[in-house]
DRENDO-1510 file (C-alpha; in Angstrom, 1 decimal, always signed):
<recs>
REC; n; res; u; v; w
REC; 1; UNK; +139.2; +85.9; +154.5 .
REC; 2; UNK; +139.5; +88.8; +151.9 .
REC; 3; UNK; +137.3; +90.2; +149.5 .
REC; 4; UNK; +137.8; +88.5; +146.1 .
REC; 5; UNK; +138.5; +90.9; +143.4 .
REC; 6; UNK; +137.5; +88.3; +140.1 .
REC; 7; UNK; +134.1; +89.7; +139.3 .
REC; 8; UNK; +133.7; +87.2; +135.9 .
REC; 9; UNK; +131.2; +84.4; +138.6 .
REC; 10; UNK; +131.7; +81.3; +140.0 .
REC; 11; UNK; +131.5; +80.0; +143.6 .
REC; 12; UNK; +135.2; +81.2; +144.0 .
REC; 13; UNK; +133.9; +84.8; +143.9 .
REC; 14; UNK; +132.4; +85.3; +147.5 .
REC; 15; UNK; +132.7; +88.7; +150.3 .
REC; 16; UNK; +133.0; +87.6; +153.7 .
REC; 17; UNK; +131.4; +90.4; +155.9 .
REC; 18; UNK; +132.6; +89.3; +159.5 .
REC; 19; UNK; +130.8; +91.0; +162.1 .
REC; 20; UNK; +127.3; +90.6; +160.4 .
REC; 21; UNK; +128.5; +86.9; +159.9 .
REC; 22; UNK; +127.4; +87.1; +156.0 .
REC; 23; UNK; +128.8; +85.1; +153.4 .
REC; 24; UNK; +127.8; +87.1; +150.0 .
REC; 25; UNK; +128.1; +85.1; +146.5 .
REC; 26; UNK; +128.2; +86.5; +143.1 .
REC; 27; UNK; +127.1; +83.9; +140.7 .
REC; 28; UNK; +126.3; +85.7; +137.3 .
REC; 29; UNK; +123.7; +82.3; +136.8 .
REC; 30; UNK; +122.5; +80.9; +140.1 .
REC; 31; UNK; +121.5; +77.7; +139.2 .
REC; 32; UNK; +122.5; +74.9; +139.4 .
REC; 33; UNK; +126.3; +76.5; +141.3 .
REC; 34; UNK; +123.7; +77.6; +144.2 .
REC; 35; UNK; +123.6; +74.1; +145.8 .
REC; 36; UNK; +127.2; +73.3; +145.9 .
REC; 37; UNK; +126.6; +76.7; +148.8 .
REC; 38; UNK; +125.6; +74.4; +151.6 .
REC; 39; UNK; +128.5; +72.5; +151.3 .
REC; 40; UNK; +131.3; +75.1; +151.0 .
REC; 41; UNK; +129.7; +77.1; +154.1 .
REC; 42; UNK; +129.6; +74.2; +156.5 .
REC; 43; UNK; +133.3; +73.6; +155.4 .
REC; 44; UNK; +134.7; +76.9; +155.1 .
REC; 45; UNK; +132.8; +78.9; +157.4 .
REC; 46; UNK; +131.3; +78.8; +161.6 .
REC; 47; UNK; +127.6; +77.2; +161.8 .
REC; 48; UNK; +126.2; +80.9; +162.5 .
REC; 49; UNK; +127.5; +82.6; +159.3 .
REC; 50; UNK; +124.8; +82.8; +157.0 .
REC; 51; UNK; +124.8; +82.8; +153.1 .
REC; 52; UNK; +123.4; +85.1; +150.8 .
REC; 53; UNK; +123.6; +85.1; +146.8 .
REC; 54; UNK; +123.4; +87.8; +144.6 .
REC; 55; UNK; +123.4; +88.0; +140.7 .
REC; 56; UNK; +123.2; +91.5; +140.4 .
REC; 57; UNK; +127.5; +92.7; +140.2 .
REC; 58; UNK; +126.6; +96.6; +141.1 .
REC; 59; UNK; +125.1; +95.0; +144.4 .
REC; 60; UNK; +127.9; +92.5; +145.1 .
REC; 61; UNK; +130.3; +95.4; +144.8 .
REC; 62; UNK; +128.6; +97.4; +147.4 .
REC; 63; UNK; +128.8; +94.7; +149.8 .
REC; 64; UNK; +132.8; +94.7; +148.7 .
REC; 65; UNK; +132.8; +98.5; +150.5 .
REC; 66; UNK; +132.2; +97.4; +153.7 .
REC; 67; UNK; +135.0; +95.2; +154.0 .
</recs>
C-alpha cells in the first residue's frame, strides 16, 4: 500500500510503514471513526501490524517521509 495524499480525515487517510509493521491514521476527530480501526486492520492488514492514530496533520506528515 501507498501513502494516501487526502489530508481532509477519515479512515481512508492511513500511512502504511512496512518494515516497522505500523498502520498510522489521521482522523482530524478520533471518536467515534477510532473503533471502526479494529475491524479495517484485521481485514486489510497481517495480525502483527499494529495501529496507531494521530490527530495532529504536521505529525501524520512526518510519518508520510519515511515511506
Amino acid at each position: 500500500m501507498n501513502k494516501k495524499n487526502n489530508y481532509a480525515g477519515g479512515l481512508s487517510n492511513y500511512i502504511v510503514l512496512k518494515e516497522e509493521k505500523e498502520v498510522i491514521f489521521y482522523l482530524h476527530n478520533p471518536y467515534p471513526d477510532c473503533l471502526e480501526i479494529p475491524a479495517i486492520m484485521k481485514q486489510r492488514f497481517p495480525d502483527d501490524y499494529k495501529s496507531i492514530v494521530t490527530s495532529d496533520l504536521d505529525e501524520f506528515k512526518k510519518y508520510g517521509e519515511k515511506v
